[in-house]
C-alpha positions in Angstrom: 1.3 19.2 -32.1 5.0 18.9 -32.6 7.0 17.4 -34.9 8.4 14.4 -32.7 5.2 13.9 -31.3 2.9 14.9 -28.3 4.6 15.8 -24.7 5.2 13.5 -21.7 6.2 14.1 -17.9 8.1 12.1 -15.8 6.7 11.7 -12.7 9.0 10.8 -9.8 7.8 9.9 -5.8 9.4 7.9 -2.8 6.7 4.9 -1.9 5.7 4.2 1.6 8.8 1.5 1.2 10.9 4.3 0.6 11.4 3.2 -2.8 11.8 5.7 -6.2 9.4 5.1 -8.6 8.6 7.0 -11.6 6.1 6.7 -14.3 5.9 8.7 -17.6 2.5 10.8 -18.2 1.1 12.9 -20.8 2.3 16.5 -20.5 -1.3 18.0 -20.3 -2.4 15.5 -17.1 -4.2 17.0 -14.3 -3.0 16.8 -10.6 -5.5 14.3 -10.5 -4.8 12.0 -12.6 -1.0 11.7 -11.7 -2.8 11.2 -8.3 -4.6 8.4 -10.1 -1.6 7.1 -11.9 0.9 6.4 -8.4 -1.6 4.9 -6.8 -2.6 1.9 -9.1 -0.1 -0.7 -9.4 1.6 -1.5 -12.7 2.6 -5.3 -13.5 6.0 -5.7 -15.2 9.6 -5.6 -14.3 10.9 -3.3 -11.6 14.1 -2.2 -10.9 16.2 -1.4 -7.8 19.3 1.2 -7.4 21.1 0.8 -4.1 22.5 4.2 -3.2 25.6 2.6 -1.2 29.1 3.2 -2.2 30.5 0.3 -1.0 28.4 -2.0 -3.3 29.8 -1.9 -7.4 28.2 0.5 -9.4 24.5 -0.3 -10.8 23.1 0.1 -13.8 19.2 -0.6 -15.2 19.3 -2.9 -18.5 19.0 -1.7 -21.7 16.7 -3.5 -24.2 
């Protein structure tokens, strides 16, 4: 193990809306289980980037 702890992944997919999403795994997960992870539904906030440079800029909040 390393000194700041174990390993993650992001995981990064366009949805059947066309939407981003991402998710942060362990770094030793199988193809399966990131297979697992997209497809079950996570509660809590989500948050929308508009790629259109006519709109002012975006930016996620930070806690």
């Amino acid at each position: 193990m390393q000194p700041w702890g174990s390993s993650c992944r992001i995981v990064e997919w366009i949805d059947s809306d066309g939407c981003i999403s991402r998710r942060v795994v362990a770094g030793n997960v199988t193809a399966a289980q990131v297979r697992s992870t997209i497809s079950h539904h996570v509660e809590g906030r989500k948050h929308f980037l508009y790629d259109d440079e006519r709109l002012p800029r975006q930016t996620l909040p930070r806690r």
